[in-house]
PLY file of the C-alpha trace (Angstrom):
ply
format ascii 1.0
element vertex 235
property float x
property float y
property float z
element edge 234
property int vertex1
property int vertex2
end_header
44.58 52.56 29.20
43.62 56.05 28.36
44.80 55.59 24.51
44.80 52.15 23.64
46.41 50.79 20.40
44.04 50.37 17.69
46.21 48.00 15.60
43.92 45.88 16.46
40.24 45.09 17.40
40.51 45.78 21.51
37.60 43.78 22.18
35.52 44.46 25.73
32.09 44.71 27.08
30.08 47.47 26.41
28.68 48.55 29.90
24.55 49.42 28.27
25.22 45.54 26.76
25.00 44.62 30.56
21.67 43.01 31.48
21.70 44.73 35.24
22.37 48.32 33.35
20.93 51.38 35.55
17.56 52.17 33.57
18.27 55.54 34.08
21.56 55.41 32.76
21.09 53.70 30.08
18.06 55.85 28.69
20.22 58.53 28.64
22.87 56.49 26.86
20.04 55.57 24.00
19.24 59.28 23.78
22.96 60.47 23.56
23.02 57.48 20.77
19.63 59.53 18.62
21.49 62.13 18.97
24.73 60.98 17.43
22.84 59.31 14.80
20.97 62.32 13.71
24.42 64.76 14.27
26.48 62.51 12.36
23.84 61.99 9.45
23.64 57.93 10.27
20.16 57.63 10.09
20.16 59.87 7.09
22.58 57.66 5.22
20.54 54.39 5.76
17.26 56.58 4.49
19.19 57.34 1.47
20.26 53.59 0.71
16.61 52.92 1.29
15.50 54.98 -0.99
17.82 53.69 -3.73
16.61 49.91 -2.64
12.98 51.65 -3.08
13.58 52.08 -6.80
12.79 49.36 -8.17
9.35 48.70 -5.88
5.82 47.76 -6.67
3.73 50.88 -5.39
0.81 48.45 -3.97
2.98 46.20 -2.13
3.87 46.37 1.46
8.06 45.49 1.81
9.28 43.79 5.28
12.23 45.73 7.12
13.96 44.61 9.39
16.64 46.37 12.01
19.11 44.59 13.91
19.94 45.46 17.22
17.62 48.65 17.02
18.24 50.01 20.48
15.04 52.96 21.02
14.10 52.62 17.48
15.44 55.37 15.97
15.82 53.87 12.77
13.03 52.19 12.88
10.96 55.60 13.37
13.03 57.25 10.63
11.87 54.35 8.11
8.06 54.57 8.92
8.38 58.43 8.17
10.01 58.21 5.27
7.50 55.74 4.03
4.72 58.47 5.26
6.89 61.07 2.80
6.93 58.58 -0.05
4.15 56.59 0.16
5.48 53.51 0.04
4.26 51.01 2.01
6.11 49.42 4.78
6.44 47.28 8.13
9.25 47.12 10.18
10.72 44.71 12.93
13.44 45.76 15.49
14.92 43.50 17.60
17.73 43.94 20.29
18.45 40.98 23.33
18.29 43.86 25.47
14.71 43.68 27.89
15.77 46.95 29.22
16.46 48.55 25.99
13.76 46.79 24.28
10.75 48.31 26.64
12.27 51.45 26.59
11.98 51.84 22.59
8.20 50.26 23.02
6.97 53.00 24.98
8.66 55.56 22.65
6.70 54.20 19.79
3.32 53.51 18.80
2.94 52.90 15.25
1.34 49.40 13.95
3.63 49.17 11.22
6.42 48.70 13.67
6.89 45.28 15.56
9.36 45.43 18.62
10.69 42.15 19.79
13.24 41.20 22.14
15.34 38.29 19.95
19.10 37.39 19.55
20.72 38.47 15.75
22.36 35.34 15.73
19.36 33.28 15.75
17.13 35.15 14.02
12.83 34.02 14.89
12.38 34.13 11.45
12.11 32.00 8.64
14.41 31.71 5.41
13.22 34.90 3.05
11.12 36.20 5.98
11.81 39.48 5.18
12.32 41.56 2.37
15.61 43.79 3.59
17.54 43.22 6.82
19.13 46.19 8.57
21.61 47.37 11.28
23.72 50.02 12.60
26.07 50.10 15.25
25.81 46.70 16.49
28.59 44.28 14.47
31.54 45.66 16.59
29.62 44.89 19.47
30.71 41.21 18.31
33.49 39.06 18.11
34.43 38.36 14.68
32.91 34.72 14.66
29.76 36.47 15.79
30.07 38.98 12.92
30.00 36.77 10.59
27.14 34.59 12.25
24.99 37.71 12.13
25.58 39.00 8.78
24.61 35.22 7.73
21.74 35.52 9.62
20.64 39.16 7.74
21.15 36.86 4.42
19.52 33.87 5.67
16.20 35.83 5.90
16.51 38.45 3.74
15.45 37.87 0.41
16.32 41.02 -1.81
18.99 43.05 0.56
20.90 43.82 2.80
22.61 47.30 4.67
25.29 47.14 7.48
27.07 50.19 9.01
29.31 50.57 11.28
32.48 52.40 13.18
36.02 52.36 11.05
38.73 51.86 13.92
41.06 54.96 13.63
43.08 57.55 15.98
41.06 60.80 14.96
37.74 58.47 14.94
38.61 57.79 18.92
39.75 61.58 19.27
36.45 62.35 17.96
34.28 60.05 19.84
36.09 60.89 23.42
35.47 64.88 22.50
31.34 64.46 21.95
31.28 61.86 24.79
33.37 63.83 28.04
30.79 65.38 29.34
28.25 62.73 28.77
26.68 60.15 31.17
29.35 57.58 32.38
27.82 55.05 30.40
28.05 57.05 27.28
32.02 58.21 28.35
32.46 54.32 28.71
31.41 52.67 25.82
31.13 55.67 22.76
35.24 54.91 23.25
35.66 51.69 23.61
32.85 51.49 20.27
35.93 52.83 18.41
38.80 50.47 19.51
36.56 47.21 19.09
35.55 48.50 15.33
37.15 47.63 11.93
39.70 48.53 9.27
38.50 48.25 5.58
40.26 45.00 5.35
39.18 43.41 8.67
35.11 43.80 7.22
35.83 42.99 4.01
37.04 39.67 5.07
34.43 38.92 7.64
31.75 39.75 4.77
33.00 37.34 2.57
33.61 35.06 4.79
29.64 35.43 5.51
28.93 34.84 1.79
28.07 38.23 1.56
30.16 39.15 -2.00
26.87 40.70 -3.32
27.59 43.87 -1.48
29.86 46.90 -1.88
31.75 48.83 0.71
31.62 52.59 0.48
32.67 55.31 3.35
30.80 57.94 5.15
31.39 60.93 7.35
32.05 60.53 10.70
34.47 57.46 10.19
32.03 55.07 9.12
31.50 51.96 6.57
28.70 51.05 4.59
28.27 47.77 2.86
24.76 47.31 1.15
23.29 45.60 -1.89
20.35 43.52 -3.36
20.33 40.05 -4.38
17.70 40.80 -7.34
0 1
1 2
2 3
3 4
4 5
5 6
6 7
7 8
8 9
9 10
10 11
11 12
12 13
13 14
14 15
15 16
16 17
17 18
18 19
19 20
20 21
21 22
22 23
23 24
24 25
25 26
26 27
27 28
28 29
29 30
30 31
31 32
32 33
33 34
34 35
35 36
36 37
37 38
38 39
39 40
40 41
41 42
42 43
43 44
44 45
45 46
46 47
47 48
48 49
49 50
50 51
51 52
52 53
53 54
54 55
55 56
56 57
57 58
58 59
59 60
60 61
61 62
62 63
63 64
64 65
65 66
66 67
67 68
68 69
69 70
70 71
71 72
72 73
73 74
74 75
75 76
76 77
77 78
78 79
79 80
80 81
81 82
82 83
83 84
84 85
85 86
86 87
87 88
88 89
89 90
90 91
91 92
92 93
93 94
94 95
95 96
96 97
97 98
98 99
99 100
100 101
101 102
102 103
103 104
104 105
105 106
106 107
107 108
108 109
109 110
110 111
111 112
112 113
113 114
114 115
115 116
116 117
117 118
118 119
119 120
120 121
121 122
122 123
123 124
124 125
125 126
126 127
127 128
128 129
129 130
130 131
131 132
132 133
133 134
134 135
135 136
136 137
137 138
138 139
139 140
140 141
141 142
142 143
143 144
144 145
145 146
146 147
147 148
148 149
149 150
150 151
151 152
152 153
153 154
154 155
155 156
156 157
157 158
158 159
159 160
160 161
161 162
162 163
163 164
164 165
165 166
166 167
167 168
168 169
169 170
170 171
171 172
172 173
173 174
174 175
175 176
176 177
177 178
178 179
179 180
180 181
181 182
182 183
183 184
184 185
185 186
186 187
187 188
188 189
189 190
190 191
191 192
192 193
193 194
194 195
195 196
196 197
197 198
198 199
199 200
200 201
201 202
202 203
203 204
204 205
205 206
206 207
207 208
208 209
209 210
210 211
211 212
212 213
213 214
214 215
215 216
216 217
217 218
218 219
219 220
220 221
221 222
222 223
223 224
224 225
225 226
226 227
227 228
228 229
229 230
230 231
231 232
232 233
233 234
């Protein structure tokens, strides 16, 4: 279907979710992904919520990040240099079930501060309060809804001040949009920057999945380039 309805979550693997995924193909998919991020002002509007959770730190003590589904890193990256800018101090753990997509961010990055580990969101390897703020971006409409809700559990479970989520609000000029910057990318990219779209959310549709994940502490706001944001702290 070249325009499917989006009444609807259209629900369908994502070809870079696929474990056999050409390497090739896929890096180029993670790098078309950077770039989106960085056009769009994505990583930009998790630095800024950040920065607002950074308000109320301690100046000696070191806060635990962590990013869900963190594909090369980018976000990850972005956080340890805005932590250079503001000297606070920081460490960072990105996960993603992806081996392919997982080695390719660890030999993009060499930082200490950042921990890569290959690790499903819905079982989180870490313990109750294990972290101080749990992150991710572009990774719940990956999900079916009972998965959605699993993993923005899990973000609670072992986060212990707060939490950010972002993702893709499922609209016509959204999938306009998305098929425009993706035609003449790799067929990975023309694949699944689409189908991203028709397997995202209304307002509503997140809104109920969050509460159903007991996750009433945070607020829903909007952002360009047809995107949601719910965030807040728990102290």
């Amino acid at each position: 279907m070249l325009w499917p309805s989006l009444q609807t979550r259209q629900c369908q693997p994502e070809w870079m979710d696929d474990p056999n995924a050409d390497p090739e193909q896929l890096r180029k998919a993670l790098q078309f992904i950077r770039r989106i991020n960085t056009l769009l002002g994505y990583t930009r509007t998790a630095l800024r919520y950040l920065d607002q959770f950074s308000r109320r730190w301690e100046k000696e003590r070191t806060y635990q990040l962590i990013d869900l589904a963190t594909g090369s890193a980018d976000l990850p990256v972005a956080m340890l240099d805005w932590a250079d800018r503001t000297g606070h101090r920081i460490k960072v753990i990105g996960i993603d079930l992806h081996e392919a997509t997982i080695s390719t961010a660890r030999r993009r990055v060499n930082d200490d501060r950042l921990t890569l580990i290959r690790a499903d969101a819905l079982n989180l390897p870490l313990a109750d309060g294990g972290v101080d703020y749990a992150f991710t971006s572009l990774f719940l409409h990956h999900l079916s809804d009972a998965d959605v809700v699993r993993a923005m559990q899990e973000m609670s479970r072992v986060a212990s001040r707060g939490i950010f989520v972002a993702d893709l609000l499922r609209k016509q000029r959204a999938y306009g949009w998305i098929k425009l910057l993706s035609c003449f990318a790799n067929p990975i990219v023309r694949h699944d920057a689409p189908a991203s779209v028709a397997q995202s959310f209304t307002k509503a549709e997140i809104l109920h999945l969050r509460d159903r994940a007991g996750l009433s502490f945070t607020r829903y706001a909007t952002n360009f380039g047809h995107r949601f944001v719910l965030t807040g702290e728990k102290v």
